[in-house]
C-alpha positions as CSV (number, residue, x, y, z in Angstrom):
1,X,1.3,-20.2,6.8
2,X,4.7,-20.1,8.0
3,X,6.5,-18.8,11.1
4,X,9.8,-16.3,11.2
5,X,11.3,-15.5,14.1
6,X,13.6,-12.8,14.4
7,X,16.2,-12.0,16.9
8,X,18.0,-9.0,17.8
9,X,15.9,-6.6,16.9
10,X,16.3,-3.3,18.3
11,X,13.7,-1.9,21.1
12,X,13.7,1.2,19.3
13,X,12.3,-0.2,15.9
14,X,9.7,-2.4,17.7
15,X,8.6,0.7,19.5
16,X,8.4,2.3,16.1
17,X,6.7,-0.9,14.9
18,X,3.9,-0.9,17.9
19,X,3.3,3.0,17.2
20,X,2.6,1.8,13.5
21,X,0.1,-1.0,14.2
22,X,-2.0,1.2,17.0
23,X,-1.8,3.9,14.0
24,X,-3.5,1.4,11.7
25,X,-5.5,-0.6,13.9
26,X,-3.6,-3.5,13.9
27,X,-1.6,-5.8,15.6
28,X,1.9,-6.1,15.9
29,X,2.3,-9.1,14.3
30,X,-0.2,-7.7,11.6
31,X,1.6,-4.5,11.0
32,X,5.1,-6.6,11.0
33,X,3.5,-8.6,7.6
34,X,1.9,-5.2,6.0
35,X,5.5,-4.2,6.1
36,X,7.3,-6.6,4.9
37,X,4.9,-6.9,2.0
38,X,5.1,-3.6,0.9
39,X,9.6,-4.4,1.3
40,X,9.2,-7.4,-1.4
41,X,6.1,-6.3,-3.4
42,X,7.6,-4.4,-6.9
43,X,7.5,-0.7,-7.2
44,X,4.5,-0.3,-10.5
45,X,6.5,-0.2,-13.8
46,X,5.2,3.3,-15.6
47,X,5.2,1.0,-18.6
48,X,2.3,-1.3,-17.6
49,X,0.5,1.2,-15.9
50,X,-1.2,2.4,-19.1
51,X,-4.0,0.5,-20.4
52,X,-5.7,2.8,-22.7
53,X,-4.3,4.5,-25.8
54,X,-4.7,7.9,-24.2
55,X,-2.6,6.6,-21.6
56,X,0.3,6.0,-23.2
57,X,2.1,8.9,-23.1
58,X,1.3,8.8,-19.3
59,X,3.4,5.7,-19.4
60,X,6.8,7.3,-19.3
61,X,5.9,9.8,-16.8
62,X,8.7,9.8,-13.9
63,X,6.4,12.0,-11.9
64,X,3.4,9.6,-12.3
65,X,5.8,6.3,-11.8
66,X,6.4,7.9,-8.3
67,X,3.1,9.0,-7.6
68,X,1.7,5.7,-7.9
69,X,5.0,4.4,-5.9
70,X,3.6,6.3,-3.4
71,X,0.2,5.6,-3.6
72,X,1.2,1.9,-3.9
73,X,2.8,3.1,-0.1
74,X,-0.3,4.4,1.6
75,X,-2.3,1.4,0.7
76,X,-0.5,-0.6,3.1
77,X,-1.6,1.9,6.0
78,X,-4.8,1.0,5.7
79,X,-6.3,-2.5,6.7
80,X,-8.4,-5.0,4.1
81,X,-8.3,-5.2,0.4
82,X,-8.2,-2.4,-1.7
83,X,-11.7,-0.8,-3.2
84,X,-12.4,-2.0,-6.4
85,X,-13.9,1.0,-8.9
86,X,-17.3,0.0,-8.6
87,X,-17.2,0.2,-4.8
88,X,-15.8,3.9,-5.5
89,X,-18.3,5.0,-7.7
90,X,-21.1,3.9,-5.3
91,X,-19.8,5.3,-2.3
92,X,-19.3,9.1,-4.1
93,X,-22.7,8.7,-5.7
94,X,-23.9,7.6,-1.8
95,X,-22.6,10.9,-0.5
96,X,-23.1,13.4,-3.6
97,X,-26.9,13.0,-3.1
């Protein structure tokens, strides 16, 4: 892995930035990645989004291309990968019984 080193930053945004990584758990130098990630990762393109048929006309949706924008957001907050489906179904069918 590489190392960047950055200069002049203001106090102000690294006390915004430690604020951020005690929020999530994380450490500064943890949080300063998950944020720069989610700077150069692209915003989901509405028209890739659908996969099924029934989809489709979901694909064009400017309210759904920011919603997922958004979710796409609050993913980063949170630390390791993303759940997969079948981790999701188990876990509501672990607490629905």
């Amino acid at each position: 892995m590489a190392t960047l080193t950055l200069h002049d930053v203001p106090d102000e945004l690294i006390l915004k930035l430690k604020h951020r990584a005690r929020e999530h758990g994380r450490s500064l130098v943890h949080e300063a990645v998950v944020c720069l990630e989610s700077m150069v990762q692209p915003s989901p393109d509405p028209k890739t989004v659908a996969k099924a048929p029934q989809d489709a006309d979901r694909a064009n949706d400017p309210v759904l291309a920011a919603e997922l924008a958004e979710f796409a957001e609050m993913r980063s907050w949170f630390k390791g990968p993303p759940i997969d489906e079948a981790e999701l179904v188990a876990a509501t069918e672990r607490d629905s019984h």
